[in-house]
Residue, then its C-alpha position, 0 to 999 in steps of 0.5 A: x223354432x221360427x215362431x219362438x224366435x220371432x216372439x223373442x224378437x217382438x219382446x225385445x222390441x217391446x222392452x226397448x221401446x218401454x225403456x225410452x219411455x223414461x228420460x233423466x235428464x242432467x242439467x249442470x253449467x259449464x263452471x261446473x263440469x267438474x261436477x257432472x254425475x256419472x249416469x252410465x250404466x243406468x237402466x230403463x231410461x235414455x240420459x240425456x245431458x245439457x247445460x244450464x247456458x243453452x236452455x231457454x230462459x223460461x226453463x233456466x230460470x226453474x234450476x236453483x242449483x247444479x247439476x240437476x237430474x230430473x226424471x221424466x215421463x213419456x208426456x215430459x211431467x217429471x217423476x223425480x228429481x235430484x239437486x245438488x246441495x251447497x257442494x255443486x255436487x248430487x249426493x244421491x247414489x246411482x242405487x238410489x236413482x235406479x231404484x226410482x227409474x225401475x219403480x216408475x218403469x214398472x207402474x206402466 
């Protein structure tokens, strides 16, 4: 019994330490918070958000539109990204980048 609840703890920690291999991070600016997308209940990945105004200038100058979602890798290379169109809004379900962060979790 010991030994079956040690090798469950160990999954788990595997498990979690898999998950934060992945990052979608949201970028959105502060006139457009009303716009910010609802990342909770996203599996797999942290989420982390900033806004446009606190990133150096060398990586603002590569956001063309807000919010941004980008997913990123363990090495920071990203894996996919999500824009928004002239509405200031993400128009991608949560299904859809979901779907994305479970094809990439699995790839390891």
């Amino acid at each position: 019994m010991k030994h079956l609840i040690y090798v469950l703890f160990v999954l788990l920690l595997c498990s979690i330490g898999n998950a934060q291999d992945l990052t979608l991070l949201h970028i959105n600016a502060k006139w457009n918070q009303s716009n910010n997308y609802n990342l909770k209940g996203i599996k797999n990945c942290k989420v982390k958000m900033t806004l446009l105004e606190d990133l150096v200038p060398s990586m603002k100058a590569q956001i063309k539109s807000v919010p941004t979602i980008i997913l990123l890798d363990k090495n920071g290379k990203p894996r996919g990204q999500w824009k928004a169109g002239l509405s200031f809004k993400v128009e991608a379900t949560k299904e859809e980048i979901q779907d994305r962060v479970n094809i990439i979790h699995l790839e390891k």
